[in-house]
N, C-alpha and C positions, 0 to 999 in steps of 0.2 A: 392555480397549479393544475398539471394535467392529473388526469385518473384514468389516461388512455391507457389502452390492449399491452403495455410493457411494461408498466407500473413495477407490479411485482419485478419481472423477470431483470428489470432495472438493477432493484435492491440485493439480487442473489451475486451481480456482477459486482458491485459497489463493497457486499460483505466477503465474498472471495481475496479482492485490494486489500481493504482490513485484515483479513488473515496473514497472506502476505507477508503483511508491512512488519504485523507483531512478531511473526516467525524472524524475518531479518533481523528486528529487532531483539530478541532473545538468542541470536546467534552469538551475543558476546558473554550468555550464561555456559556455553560446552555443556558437554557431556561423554563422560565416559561410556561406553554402550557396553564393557565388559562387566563392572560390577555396581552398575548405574548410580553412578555418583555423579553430581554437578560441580564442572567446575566455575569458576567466576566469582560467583558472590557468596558468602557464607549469611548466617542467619541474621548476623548482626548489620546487614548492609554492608562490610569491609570486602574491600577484589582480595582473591587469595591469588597465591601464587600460581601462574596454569603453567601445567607442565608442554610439551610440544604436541601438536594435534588438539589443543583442547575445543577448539571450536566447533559448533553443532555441526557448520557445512564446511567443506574448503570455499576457498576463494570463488574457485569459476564456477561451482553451486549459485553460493552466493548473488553472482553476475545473472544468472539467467532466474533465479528469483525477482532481481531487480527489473529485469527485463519484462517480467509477468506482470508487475505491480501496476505499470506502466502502460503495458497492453491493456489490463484490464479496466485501469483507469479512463484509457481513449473510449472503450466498450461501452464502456458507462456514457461517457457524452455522447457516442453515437445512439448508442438505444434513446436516452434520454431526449436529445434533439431531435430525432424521427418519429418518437413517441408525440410528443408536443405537435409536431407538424402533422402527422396523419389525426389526431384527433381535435385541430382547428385552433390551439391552443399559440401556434405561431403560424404564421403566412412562408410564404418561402423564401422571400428576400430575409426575413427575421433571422428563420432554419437557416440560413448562412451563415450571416453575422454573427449571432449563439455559437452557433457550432466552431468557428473562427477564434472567438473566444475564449470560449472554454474547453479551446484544446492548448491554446496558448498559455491557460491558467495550470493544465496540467503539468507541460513543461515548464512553466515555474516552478510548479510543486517539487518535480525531480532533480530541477537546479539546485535546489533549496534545500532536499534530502541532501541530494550527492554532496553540498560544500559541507554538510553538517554531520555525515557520514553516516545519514541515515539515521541519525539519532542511536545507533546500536546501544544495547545496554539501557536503554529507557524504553519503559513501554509503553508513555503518551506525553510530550511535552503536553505544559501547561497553557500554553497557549491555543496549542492545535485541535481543532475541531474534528472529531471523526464524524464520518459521514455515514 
């Protein structure tokens, strides 16, 4: 694996997606911002009733967070694959193909949110790997 000139600056792009993704995801806890109370979930796990507004973001918030995850996801395979390539770790036909790939993997990944709606209200299936 590479431990070229991007390494770090890699993983700052990769934990920002992270963030992201858990914000989206806590968007289906609300909150009142007047006498800061949460709505969604009470202590026992059960959804309470949400009154109108209760969600963290509106909708087109929402959309351009999704929007962010997504970018910053591509960001990451770009640093990631130019990282590899300038520090000899892939050739340049490779730096294609990788990169081909694994932006292809990305847009599955958002296929995959979107059918699933993001997962909202869970804050890691069990299955999925964070990165």
């Amino acid at each position: 694996m590479s431990g070229g000139q991007f390494g770090y600056q890699q993983n700052y792009i990769r934990y920002t997606a992270n963030d992201i993704l858990k914000e989206i995801r806590r968007n289906d806890e609300g909150w009142n911002g007047l006498d800061g109370e949460y709505f969604g979930w009470n202590e026992n796990g059960e959804i309470k009733e949400k009154p109108e507004g209760w969600q963290l973001y509106p909708d087109e918030i929402l959309q351009k967070f999704k929007e962010g995850y997504r970018l910053c996801k591509m960001a990451y395979v770009y640093a990631k694959r130019i990282d590899w390539l300038v520090s000899g770790d892939d050739g340049e036909e490779t730096f294609q193909e990788r990169l081909k790939e694994d932006l292809e993997e990305v847009e599955r990944e958002i296929k995959e949110l979107d059918n699933n709606n993001w997962y909202i209200g869970v804050e890691k299936p069990d299955d999925e790997e964070y990165f």
